[in-house]
ZAMARGU-4260 file (C-alpha; in steps of 0.2 Angstrom, whole numbers, plus 5000, padded with zeros to 4 digits):
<rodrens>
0) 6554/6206/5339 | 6542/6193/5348 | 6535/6209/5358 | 6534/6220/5343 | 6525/6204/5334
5) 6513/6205/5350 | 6508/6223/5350 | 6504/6221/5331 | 6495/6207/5334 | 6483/6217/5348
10) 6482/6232/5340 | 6473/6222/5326 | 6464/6212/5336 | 6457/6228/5345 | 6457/6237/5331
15) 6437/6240/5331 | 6439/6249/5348 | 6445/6263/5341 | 6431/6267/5330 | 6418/6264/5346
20) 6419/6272/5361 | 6403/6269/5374 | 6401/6283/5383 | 6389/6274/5394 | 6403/6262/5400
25) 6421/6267/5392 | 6421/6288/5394 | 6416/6289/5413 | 6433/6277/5415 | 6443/6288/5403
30) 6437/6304/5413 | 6444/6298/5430 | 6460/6292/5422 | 6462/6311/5416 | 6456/6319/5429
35) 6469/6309/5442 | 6482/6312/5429 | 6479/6330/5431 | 6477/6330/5450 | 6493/6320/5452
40) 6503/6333/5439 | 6497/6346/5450 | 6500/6339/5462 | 6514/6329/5468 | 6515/6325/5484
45) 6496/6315/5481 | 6506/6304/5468 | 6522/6302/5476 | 6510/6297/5493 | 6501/6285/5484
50) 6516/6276/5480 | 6524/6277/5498 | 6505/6269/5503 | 6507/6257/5492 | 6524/6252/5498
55) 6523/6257/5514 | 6518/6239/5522 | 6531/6225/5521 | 6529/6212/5509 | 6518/6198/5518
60) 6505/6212/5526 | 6502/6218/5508 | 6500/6200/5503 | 6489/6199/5515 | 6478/6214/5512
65) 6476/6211/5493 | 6472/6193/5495 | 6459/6197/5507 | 6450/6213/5497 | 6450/6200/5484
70) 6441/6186/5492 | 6427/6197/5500 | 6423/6204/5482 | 6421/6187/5477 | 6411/6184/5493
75) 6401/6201/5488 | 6397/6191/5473 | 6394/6175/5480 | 6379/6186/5491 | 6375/6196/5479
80) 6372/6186/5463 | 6376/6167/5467 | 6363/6170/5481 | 6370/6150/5486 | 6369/6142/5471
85) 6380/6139/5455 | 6375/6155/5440 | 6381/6143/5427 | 6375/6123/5423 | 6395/6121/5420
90) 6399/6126/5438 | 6382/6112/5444 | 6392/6098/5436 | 6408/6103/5442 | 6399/6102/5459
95) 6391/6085/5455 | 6410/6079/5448 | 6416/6085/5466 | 6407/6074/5476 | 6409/6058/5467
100) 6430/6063/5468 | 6426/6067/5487 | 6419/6049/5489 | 6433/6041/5478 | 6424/6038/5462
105) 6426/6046/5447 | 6405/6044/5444 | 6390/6043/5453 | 6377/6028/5454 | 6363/6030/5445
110) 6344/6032/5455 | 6332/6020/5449 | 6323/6021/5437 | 6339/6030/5428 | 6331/6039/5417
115) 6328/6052/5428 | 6346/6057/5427 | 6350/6059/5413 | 6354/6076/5410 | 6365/6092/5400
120) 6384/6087/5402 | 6381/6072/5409 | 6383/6054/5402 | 6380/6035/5408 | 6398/6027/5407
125) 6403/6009/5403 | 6402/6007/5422 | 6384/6011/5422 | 6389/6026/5434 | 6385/6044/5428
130) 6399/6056/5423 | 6402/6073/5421 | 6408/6080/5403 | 6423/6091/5411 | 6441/6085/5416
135) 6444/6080/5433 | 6456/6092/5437 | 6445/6106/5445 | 6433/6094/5454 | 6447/6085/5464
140) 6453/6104/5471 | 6434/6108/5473 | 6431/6089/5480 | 6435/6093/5500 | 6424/6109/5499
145) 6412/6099/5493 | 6412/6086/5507 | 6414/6100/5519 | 6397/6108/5512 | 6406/6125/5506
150) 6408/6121/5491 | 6409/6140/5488 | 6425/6142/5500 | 6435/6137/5486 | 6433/6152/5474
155) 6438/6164/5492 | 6453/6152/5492 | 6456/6151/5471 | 6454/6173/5475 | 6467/6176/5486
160) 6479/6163/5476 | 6475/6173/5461 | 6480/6188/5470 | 6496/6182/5477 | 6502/6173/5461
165) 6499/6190/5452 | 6509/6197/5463 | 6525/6184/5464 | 6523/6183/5441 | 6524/6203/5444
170) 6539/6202/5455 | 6546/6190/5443 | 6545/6196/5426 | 6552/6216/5432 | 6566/6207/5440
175) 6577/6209/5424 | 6569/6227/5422 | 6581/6242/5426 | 6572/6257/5430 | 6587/6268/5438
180) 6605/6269/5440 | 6602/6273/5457 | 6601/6254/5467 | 6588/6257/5480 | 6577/6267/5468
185) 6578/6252/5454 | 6569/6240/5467 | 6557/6252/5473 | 6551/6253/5456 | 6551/6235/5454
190) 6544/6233/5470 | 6529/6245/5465 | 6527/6237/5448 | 6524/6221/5459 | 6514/6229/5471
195) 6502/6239/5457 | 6497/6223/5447 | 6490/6217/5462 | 6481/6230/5467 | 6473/6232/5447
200) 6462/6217/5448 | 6454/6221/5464 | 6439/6228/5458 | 6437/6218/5443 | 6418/6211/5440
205) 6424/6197/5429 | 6438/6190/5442 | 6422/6190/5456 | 6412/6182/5444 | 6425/6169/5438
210) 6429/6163/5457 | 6413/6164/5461 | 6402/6151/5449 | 6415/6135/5454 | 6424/6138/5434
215) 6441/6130/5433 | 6448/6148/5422 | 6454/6155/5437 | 6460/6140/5446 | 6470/6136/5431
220) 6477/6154/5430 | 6483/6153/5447 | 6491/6134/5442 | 6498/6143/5427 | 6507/6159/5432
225) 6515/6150/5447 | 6522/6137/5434 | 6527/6149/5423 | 6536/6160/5438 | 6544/6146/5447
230) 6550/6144/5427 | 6558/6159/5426 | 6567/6155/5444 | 6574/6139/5439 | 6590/6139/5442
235) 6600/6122/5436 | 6616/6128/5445 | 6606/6126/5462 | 6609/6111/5474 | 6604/6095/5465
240) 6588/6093/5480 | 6581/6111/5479 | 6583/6108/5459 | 6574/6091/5459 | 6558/6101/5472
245) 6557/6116/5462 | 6557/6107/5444 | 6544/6095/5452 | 6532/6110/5459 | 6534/6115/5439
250) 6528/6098/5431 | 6514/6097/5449 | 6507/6115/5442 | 6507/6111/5424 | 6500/6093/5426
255) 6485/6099/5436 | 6484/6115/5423 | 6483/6101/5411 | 6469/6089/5420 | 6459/6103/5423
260) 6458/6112/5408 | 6466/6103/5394 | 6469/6116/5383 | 6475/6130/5393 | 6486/6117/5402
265) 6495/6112/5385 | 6498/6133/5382 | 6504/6133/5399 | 6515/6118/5397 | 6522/6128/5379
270) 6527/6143/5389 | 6538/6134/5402 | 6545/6120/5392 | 6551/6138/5382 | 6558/6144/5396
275) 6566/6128/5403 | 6575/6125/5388 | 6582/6140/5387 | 6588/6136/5406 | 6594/6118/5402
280) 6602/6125/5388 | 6612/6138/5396 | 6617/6124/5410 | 6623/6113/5394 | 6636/6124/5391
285) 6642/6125/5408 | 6644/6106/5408 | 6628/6104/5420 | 6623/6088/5411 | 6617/6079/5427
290) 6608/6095/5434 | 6596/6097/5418 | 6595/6077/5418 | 6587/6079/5436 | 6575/6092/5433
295) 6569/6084/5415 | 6565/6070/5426 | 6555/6082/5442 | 6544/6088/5427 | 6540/6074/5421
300) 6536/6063/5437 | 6528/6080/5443 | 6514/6080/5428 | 6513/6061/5427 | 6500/6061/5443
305) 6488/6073/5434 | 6490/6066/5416 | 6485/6050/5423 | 6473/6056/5433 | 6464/6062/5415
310) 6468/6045/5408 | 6459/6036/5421 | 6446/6048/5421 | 6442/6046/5402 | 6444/6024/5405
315) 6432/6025/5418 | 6417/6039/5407 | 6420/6032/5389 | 6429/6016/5392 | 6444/6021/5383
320) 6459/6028/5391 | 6463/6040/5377 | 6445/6046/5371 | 6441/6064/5379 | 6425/6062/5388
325) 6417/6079/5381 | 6422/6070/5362 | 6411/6056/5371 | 6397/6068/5377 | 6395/6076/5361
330) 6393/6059/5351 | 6377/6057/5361 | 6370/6075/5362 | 6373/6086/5348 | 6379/6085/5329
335) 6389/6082/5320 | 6397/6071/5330 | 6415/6079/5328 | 6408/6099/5332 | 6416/6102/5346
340) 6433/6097/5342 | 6446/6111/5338 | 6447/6117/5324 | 6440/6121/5306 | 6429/6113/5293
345) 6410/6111/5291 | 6410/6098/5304 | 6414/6111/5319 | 6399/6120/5329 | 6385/6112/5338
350) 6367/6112/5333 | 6362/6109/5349 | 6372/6118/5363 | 6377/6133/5351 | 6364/6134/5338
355) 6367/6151/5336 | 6384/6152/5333 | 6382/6136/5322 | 6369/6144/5309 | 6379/6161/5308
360) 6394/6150/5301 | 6385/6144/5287 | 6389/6131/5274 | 6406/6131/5275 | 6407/6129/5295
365) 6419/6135/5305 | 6432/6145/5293 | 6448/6153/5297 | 6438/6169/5295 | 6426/6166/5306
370) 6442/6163/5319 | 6447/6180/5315 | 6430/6187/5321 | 6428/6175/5336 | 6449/6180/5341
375) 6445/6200/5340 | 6427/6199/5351 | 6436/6191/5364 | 6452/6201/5366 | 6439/6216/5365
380) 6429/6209/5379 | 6444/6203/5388 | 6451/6221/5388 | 6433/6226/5398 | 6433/6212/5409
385) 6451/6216/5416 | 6452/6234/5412 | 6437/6246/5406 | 6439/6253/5395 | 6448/6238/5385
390) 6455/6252/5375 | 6470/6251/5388 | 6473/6233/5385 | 6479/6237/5368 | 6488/6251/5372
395) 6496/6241/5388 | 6504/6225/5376 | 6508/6240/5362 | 6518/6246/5375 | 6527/6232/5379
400) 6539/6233/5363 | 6547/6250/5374 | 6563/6244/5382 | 6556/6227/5381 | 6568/6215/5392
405) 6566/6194/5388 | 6552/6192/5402 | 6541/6206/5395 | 6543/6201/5378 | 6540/6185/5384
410) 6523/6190/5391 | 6515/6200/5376 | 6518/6185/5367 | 6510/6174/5378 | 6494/6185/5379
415) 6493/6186/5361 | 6499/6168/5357 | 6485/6161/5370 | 6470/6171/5362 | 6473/6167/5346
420) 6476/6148/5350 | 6457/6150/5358 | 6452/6155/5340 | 6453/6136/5337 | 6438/6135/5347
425) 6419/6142/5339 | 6412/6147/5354 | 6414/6165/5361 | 6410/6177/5376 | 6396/6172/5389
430) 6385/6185/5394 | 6389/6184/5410 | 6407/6180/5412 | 6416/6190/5397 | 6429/6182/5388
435) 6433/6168/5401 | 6443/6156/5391 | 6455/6170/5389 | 6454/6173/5408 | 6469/6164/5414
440) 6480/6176/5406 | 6476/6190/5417 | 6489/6191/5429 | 6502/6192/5412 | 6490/6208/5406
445) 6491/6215/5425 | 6509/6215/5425 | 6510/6223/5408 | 6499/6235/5413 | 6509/6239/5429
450) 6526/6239/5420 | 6517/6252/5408 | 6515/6262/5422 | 6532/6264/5425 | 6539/6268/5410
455) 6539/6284/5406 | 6550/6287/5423 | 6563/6280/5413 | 6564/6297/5403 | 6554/6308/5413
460) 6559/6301/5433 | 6553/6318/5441 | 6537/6323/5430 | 6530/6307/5429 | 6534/6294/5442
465) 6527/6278/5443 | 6516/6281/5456 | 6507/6292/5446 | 6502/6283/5431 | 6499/6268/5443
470) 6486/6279/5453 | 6480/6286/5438 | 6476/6269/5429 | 6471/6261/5447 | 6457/6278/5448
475) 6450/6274/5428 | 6448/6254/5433 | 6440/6259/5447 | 6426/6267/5438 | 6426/6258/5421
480) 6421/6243/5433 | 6410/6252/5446 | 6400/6254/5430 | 6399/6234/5431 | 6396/6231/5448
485) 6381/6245/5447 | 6372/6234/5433 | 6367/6220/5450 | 6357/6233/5456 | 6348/6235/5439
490) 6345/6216/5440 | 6340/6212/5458 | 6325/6209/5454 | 6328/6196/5446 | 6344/6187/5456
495) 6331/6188/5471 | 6319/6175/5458 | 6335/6162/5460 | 6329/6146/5467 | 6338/6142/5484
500) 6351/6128/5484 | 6339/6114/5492 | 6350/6105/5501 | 6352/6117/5517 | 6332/6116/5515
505) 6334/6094/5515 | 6347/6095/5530 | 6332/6108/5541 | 6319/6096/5538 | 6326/6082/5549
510) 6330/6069/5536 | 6313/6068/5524 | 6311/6053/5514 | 6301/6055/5498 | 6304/6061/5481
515) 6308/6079/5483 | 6304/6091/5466 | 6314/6105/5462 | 6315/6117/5446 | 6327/6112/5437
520) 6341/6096/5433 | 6355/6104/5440 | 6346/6109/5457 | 6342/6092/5457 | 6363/6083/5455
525) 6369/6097/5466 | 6354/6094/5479 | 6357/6077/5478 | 6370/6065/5487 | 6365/6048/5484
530) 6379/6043/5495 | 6369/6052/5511 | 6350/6050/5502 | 6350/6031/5494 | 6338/6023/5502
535) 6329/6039/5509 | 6325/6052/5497 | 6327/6055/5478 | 6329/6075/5472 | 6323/6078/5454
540) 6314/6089/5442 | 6296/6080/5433 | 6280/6081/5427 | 6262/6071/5432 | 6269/6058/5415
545) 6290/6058/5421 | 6285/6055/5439 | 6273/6040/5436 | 6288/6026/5435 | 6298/6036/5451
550) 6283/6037/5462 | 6279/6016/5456 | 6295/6012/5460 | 6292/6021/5478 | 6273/6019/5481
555) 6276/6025/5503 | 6284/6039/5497 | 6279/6057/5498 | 6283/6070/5485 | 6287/6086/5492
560) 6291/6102/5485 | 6308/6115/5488 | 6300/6132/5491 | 6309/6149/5489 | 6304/6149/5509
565) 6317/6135/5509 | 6304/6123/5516 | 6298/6107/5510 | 6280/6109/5503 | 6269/6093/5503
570) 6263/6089/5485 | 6246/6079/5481 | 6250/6067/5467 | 6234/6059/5456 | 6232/6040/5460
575) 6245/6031/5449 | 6240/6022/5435 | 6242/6004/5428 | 6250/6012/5412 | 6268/6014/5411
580) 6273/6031/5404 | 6291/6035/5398 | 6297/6052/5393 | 6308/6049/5379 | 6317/6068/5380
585) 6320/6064/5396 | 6332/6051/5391 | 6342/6066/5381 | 6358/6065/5381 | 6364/6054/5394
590) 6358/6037/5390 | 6355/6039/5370 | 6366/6033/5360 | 6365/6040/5340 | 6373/6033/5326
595) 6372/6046/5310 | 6359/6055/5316 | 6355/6069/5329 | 6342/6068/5344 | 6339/6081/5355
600) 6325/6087/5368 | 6312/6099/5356 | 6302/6111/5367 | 6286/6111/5360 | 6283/6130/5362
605) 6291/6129/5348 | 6277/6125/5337 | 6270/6139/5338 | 6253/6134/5343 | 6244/6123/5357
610) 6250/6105/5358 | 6248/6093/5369 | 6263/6082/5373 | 6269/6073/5388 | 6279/6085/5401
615) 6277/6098/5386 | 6294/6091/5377 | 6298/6079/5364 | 6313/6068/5356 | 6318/6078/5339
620) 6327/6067/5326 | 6337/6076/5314 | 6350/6072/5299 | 6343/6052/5299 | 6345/6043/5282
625) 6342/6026/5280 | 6351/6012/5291 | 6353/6028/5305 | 6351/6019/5321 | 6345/6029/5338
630) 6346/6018/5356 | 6338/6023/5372 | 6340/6014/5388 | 6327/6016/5401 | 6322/6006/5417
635) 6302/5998/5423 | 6299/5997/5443 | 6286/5984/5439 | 6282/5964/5431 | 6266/5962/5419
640) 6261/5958/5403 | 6261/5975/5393 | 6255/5981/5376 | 6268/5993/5373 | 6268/6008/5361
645) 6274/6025/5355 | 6266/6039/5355 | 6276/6051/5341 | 6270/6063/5328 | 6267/6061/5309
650) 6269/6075/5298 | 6273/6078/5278 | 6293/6077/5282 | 6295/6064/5294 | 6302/6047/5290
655) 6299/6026/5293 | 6307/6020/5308 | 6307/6001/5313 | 6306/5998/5333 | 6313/5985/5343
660) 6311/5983/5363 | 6327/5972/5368 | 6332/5964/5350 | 6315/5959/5348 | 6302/5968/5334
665) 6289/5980/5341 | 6283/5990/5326 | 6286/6003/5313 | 6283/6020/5315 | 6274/6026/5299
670) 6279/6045/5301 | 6272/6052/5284 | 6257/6061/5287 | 6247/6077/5276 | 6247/6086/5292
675) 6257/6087/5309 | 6247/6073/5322 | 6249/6065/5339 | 6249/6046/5335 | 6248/6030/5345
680) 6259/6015/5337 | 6256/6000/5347 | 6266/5984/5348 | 6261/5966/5349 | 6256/5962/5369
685) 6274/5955/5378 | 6279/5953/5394 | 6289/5967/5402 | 6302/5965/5419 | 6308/5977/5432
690) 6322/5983/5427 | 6333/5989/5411 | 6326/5989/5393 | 6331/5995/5376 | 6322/6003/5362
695) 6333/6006/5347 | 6323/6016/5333 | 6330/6012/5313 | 6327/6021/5299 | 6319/6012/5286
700) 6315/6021/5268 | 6300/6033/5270 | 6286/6035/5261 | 6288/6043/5243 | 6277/6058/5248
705) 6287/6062/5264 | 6302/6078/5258 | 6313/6070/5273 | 6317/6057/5287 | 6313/6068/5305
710) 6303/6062/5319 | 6294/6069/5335 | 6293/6057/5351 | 6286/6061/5364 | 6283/6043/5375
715) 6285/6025/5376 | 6268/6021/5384 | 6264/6001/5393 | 6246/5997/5393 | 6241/5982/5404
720) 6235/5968/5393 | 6217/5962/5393
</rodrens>
């Protein structure tokens, strides 16, 4: 029934397949899986020699080959497209979360003046430290590669993991499969089936991609499908110490599933605890109360590592051992405050990191129909990732529900009971990546497709071995994914425009000191170790305005800029000014601090016209209504008595917003204005120190004439006092 449920359930997510069919993509894929069909019908020995290749080298050498084919596609990739450097700002902070982990801390210290890190998916703690947004999980396995200075190493090692985990799940589930009555020929079958979802995923573009960028998908899918197989090998009559190590390894896998994707861990942790009950079960009735006693308790000290690793993870970012630090990050960066939580209601979908997805949702927000949608694009795309064409994949779970054992059942439920839990979450596929939140599934569809393989042997042994389909389907992924791997070529010219990865350029140039200007934020937090550089260097992104309080801070220092030459290019910098210049977007989103409103870095291109603003970016306030208070914190190198002000925008929608610098009055921003114009509000002369300050921006009632409470700022400008 589950596995009937299953195919149902993938038929109807997929159901739009059948009415496309690309023939730029799906039909070159379908032709190859006919035309080795064919070539295997006619001829037999070719099939039947496929399968004795594939079985000819003993179990550890196959291992060995497929793990390693697996790791130099992902170190094609890593040449190819990562050219170095991370292809996603998620795989930039996993990187900056690594070192921290490598030095013992869960955060990094903040640079002064901090403002120049604050950054995307990073956040100042109650420690004053920075933090990443993501759980600790993947950055402690990434945290030694990190410290060795190849970082990259880990997706070759996450690669051949995957490959052998595949392999083990495969060998695992087809166990309980009974292919003939003849003995020897039953394991060869379940040997192949083994062997053949190995070999499926080595050619796939989206498994390269997804050990390549320093993503927790695949790491958690290898964490997963060794829980769930060491699940299903549990075995409660066992001797109590091999019991007690095997149950632990289960609660180890599922803890670190859990810290490093919290999500996928809990699906994980559904999946064994169904399988383990079912084993503690069948031990209750044998009067085994002492053997399920013991393993309850290996999970559970297993797992309690990794759930407090999370714990003190979210103490140390948020201050609160039980608040989730992205929860935390998306207070201060986006709106609503509550839109990336799981779920429905008009509350989910952010404005800011997917403003996209948000406005297609509409009023209602994220609905149970817009789920739906979300669920079927990514079993679609998850079906090309793996497969190509994804037509197989629903074909593969359909065929699940034939001669379905417990374990196979088990696994068409799973896939299907995974994707559709993702359809708690808005966001969809990456453009890049595929469906990756559905990626740690894959070695399940690998072995359903390989156990598809060998079903019609059952019926028709001579006509259509196993080794047959299994070459046939091997010979269409093949293609379908060649069609992939060709699209690089098509964009080399621009994967050669990719900045280098400027630390090997730092480590060449014999130890600079200066500030050092690269292109962009997360260049700079992977670039940057400030356990090696404090004291020596800064590396960071900024305009002639942004830099004025760094270089202050640091008047010896040169600047320097990282060239695609991966050399150190000497910058001339203007005289500095007596003015202090602070770029309030560059305070976005890590050290703000909203309360019922929205703020958020406007790129003024967006105008539409000329405009001059400071670093060509301002701080947009949305959604403000009276009493709506916005806090940002910002640091001064220098003493002196200051007239400070605020140069914002004023414009027919824009609101009243009293100013204070520290708890003390500074002024009111009069924001009403006929048309959009650049404004200086200055402040009454006060004395300014080194060190940290506070603006905190109200909103007051606005003018009658003005249709709403938004503002535009642009800096917080210091002039010396006469």
């Amino acid at each position: 029934m589950c596995a009937a449920l299953a195919g149902l359930a993938w038929l109807a997510m997929v159901w739009p397949l059948f009415r496309l069919f690309s023939a730029k993509f799906h039909r070159p894929a379908a032709y190859a899986l006919v035309a080795a069909l064919a070539v295997g019908f006619g001829f037999a020995p070719i099939a039947k020699g496929f399968g004795r290749a594939v079985l000819a080298l003993p179990r550890w050498a196959f291992l060995l080959l497929t793990s390693t084919i697996s790791a130099i596609a992902t170190e094609v990739f890593i040449r190819i497209v990562a050219r170095g450097h991370t292809l996603s700002p998620d795989g930039a902070v996993y990187w900056f979360q690594a070192r921290a982990l490598s030095h013992g801390s869960f955060g990094t210290p903040l640079e002064f003046p901090r403002q120049f890190w604050s950054m995307r998916f990073l956040f100042e703690g109650p420690d004053q430290q920075l933090h990443g947004v993501f759980p600790p999980g993947w950055p402690l396995f990434l945290a030694p590669f990190v410290r060795a200075k190849a970082p990259f190493l880990s997706g070759l090692v996450v690669s051949a993991l995957l490959s052998i985990a595949g392999y083990w799940l495969a060998r695992t589930l087809s166990d309980t499969d009974r292919w003939s009555d003849d003995p020897d020929d039953n394991e060869r079958t379940r040997e192949l089936v083994a062997r053949t979802a190995a070999l499926l995923p080595l050619a796939s573009f989206a498994r390269a991609a997804e050990t390549t960028d320093l993503l927790s998908h695949a790491f958690v899918s290898v964490l997963g499908t060794l829980a769930i197989t060491l699940s299903f090998r549990l075995d409660p009559a066992e001797k109590p110490r091999p019991l007690a190590l095997r149950s632990l390894a289960i609660g180890a896998l599922i803890g670190w599933a859990f810290s490093a994707r919290l999500l996928d861990g809990a699906l994980f942790l559904g999946g064994c605890a169904l399988i383990l009950c079912a084993r503690w079960i069948a031990a209750l009735r044998t009067g085994a109360r002492r053997a399920i006693v013991t393993s309850v308790v290996a999970v559970a000290l297993g797992a309690a590592p990794f759930v407090a690793l999370v714990a003190a993870h979210q103490k140390a970012a948020t201050g609160s051992w039980t608040t989730p630090t992205q929860r935390e990050y998306f207070v201060r960066s986006d709106f609503p405050s509550t839109c990336h939580r799981l779920g429905f209601g008009r509350d989910v979908g952010c404005e800011v990191e997917h403003g996209d997805d948000r406005a297609a949702m509409g009023p209602d927000g994220y609905t149970p129909r817009h789920a739906w949608a979300i669920v079927r694009s990514r079993a679609i795309v998850l079906g090309d990732d793996l497969l190509a064409p994804p037509h197989m994949l629903a074909l593969i779970v359909a065929l699940a529900v034939v001669g379905a054992t417990r374990r196979a059942a088990f696994s068409s439920a799973f896939c299907a009971l995974f994707a559709l839990s993702y359809g708690l979450f808005y966001y969809g596929n990456a453009p890049l990546f595929g469906a990756r939140h559905l990626f740690p599934i894959a070695p399940f569809v690998y072995y359903l497709a390989a156990r598809a393989c060998a079903l019609p042997s059952r019926r028709w042994a001579t006509a259509a071995p196993p080794s047959l389909l299994a070459m046939a389907m091997l010979s269409a992924i093949i293609v379908g994914q060649g069609n992939r791997w060709r699209t690089l070529r098509l964009a080399e010219g621009e994967l050669s425009q990719r900045e280098p990865w400027v630390r090997p350029t730092i480590d060449r140039a014999a130890d600079p000191q200066g500030i050092i200007l690269v292109s962009d934020n997360f260049h700079a937090i992977t670039g940057y170790d400030p356990w090696l550089d404090r004291g020596r260097r800064v590396v960071v992104t900024g305009d002639d305005a942004g830099l004025r309080e760094l270089r202050r801070a640091r008047p010896t220092w040169p600047v320097y800029a990282a060239t695609r030459e991966r050399t150190l290019a000497l910058v001339p910098m203007p005289p500095m000014r007596d003015e202090v210049s602070v770029e309030l977007e560059a305070l976005w989103p890590s050290l703000q601090w909203p309360s019922r409103l929205k703020a958020w870095r406007f790129e003024a291109s967006r105008f539409g016209e000329p405009v001059i603003v400071g670093g060509g970016r301002l701080l947009a306030i949305e959604h403000a209504q009276p009493g709506s208070t916005l806090r940002l914190d910002f640091e001064l190198s220098v003493d002196g008595e200051y007239i400070p002000g605020i140069v914002a925008f004023s414009a027919p929608d824009h609101g009243n917003f009293r100013v204070t610098l520290d708890g003390a009055p500074m002024l009111v921003l009069d924001g009403y204005g006929e048309q959009r114009v650049r404004r200086l509000y200055d402040g009454r002369p006060t004395r300014l120190r080194r060190g940290r300050h506070s603006l905190v921006f109200e909103c007051v009632t606005r003018d009658p004439r003005s249709s709403d409470d938004r503002a535009l700022l642009d800096q917080f400008i210091a002039r010396p006092a006469p």
